[in-house]
TORKOL-4160 file (C-alpha; in steps of 0.2 Angstrom, whole numbers, padded with zeros to 4 digits, m for minus):
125
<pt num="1" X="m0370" Y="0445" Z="m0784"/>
<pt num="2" X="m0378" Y="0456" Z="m0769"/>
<pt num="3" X="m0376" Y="0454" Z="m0751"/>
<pt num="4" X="m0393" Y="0446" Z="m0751"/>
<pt num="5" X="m0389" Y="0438" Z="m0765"/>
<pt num="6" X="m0373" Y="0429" Z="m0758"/>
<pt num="7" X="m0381" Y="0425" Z="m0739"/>
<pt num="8" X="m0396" Y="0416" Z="m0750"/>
<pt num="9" X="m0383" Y="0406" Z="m0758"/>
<pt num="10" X="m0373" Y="0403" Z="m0741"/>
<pt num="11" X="m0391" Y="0396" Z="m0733"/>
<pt num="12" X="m0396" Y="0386" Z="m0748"/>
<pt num="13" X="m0380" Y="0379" Z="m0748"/>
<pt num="14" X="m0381" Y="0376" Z="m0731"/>
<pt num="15" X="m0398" Y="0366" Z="m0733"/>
<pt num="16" X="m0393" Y="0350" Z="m0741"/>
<pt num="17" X="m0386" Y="0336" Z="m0727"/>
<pt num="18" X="m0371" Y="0331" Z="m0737"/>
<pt num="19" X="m0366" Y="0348" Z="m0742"/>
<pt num="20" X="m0365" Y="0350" Z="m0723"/>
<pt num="21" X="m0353" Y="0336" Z="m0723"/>
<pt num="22" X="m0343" Y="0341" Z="m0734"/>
<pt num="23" X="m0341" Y="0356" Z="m0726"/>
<pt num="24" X="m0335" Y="0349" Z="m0711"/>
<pt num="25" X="m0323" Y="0338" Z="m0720"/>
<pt num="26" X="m0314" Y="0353" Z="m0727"/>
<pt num="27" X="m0313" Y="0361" Z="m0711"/>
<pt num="28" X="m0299" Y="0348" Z="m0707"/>
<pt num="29" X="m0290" Y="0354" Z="m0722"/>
<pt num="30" X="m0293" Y="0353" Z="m0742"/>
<pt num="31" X="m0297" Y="0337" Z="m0752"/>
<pt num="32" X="m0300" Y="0329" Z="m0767"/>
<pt num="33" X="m0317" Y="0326" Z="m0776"/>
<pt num="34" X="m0313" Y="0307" Z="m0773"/>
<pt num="35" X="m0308" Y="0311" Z="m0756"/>
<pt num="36" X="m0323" Y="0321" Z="m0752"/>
<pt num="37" X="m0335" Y="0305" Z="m0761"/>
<pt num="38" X="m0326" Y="0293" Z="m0750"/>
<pt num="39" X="m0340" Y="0291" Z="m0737"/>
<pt num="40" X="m0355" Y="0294" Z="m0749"/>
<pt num="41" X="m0366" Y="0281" Z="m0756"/>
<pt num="42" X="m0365" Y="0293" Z="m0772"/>
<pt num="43" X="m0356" Y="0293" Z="m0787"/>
<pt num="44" X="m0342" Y="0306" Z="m0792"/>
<pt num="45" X="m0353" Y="0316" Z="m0802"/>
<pt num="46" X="m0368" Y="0318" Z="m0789"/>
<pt num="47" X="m0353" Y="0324" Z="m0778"/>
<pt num="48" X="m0346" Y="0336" Z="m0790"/>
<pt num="49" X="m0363" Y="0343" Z="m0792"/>
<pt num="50" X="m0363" Y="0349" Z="m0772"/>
<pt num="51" X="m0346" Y="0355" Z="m0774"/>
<pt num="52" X="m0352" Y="0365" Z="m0791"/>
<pt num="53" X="m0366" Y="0373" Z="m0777"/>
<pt num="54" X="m0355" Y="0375" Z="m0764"/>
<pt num="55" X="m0341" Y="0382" Z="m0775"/>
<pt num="56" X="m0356" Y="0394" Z="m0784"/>
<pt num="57" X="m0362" Y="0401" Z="m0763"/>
<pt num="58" X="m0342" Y="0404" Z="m0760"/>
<pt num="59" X="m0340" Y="0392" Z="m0748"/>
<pt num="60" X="m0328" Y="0382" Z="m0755"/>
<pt num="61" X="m0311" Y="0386" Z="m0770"/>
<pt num="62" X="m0305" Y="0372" Z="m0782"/>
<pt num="63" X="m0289" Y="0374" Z="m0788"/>
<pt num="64" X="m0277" Y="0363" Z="m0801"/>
<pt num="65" X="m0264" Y="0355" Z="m0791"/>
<pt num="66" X="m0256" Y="0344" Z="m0809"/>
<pt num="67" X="m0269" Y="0328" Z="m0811"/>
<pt num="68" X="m0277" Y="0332" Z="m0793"/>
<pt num="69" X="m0291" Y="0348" Z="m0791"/>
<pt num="70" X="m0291" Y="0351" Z="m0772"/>
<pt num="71" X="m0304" Y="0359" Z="m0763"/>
<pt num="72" X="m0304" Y="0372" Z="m0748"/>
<pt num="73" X="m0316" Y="0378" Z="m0736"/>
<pt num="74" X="m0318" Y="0399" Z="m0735"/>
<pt num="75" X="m0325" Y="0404" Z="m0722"/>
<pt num="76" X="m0330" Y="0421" Z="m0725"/>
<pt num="77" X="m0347" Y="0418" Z="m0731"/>
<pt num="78" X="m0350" Y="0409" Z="m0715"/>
<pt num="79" X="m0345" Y="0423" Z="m0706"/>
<pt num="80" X="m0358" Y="0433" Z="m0714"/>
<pt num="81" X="m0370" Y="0421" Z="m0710"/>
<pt num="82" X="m0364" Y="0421" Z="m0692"/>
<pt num="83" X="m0367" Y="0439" Z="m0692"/>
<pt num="84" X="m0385" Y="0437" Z="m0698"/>
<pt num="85" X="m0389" Y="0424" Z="m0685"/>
<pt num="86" X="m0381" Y="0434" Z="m0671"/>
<pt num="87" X="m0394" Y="0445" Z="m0673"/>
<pt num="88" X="m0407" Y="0432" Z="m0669"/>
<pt num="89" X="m0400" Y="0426" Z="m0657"/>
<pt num="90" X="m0397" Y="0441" Z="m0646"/>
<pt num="91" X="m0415" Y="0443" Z="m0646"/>
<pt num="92" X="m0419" Y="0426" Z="m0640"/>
<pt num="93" X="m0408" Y="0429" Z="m0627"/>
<pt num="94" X="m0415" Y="0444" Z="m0623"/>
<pt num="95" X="m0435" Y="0433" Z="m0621"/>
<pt num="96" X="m0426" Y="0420" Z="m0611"/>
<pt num="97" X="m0420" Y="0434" Z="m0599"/>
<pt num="98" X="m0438" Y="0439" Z="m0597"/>
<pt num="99" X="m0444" Y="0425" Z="m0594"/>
<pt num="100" X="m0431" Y="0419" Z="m0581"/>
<pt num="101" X="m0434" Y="0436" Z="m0573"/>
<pt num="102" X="m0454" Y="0430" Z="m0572"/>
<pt num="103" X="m0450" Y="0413" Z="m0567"/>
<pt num="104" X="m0440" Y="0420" Z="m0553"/>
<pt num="105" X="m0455" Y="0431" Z="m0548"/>
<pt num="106" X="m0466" Y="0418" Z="m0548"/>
<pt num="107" X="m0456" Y="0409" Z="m0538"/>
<pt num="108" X="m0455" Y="0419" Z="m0523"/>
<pt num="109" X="m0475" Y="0417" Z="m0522"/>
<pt num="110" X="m0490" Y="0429" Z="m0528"/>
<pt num="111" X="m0484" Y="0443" Z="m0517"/>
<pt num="112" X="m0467" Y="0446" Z="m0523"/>
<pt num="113" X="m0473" Y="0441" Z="m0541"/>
<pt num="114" X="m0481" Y="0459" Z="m0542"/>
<pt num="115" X="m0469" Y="0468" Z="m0530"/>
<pt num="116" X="m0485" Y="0475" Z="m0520"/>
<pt num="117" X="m0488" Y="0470" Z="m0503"/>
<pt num="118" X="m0503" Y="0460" Z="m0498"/>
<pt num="119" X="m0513" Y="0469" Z="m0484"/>
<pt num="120" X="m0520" Y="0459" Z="m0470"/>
<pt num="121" X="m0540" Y="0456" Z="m0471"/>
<pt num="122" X="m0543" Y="0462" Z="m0489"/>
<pt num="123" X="m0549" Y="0451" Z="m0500"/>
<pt num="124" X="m0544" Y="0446" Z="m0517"/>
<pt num="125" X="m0553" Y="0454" Z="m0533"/>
């Protein structure tokens, strides 16, 4: 699996409410598939189904602990998606800057919004 590949994985994942959740439960440390079903209206198998999505994106390992399979979160994907975001974000920040600094001309009146100097006894076009 590519890059793009991988970070379409890590969103789709991402997408489903309850995969969410499990997600954050693992981020407290790793659990059970009955654990993990615990606070779902959902049978064991529905459950195992988001894991088998979340396991296929990267985001969580299973591994054989004798009759109990725990799960763990990884976190690298989400780093990478993180990365991704980052990007995005930066360049809202970027508008909201722009637009504070026109807000803040506005602000001071119609004089200062356009930095020229009004003349007395000219009218307006």
């Amino acid at each position: 699996m590519n890059a793009e590949q991988r970070l379409d994985a890590t969103f789709a994942a991402l997408a489903d409410p309850t995969r969410r959740a499990i997600l954050a439960r693992l981020a407290s440390g790793e659990a059970s598939v009955l654990e993990l079903a615990e606070p779902f209206a959902m049978s064991q198998p529905a459950v195992s189904k988001h894991l088998k999505v979340l396991e296929r994106a990267g985001l969580i390992t299973r591994s054989r602990d004798a009759q109990r399979r725990p799960c763990r979160l990884e976190a690298q994907p989400l780093g990478v998606a993180t990365v991704y975001l980052e990007r995005y974000r930066q360049y809202w920040e970027r508008q909201y800057q722009s637009l504070d600094k026109l807000l803040a001309r506005l602000q001071r009146g119609p004089n200062q919004a356009t930095g020229k100097p009004r003349r007395p006894g000219r009218a307006r076009k």
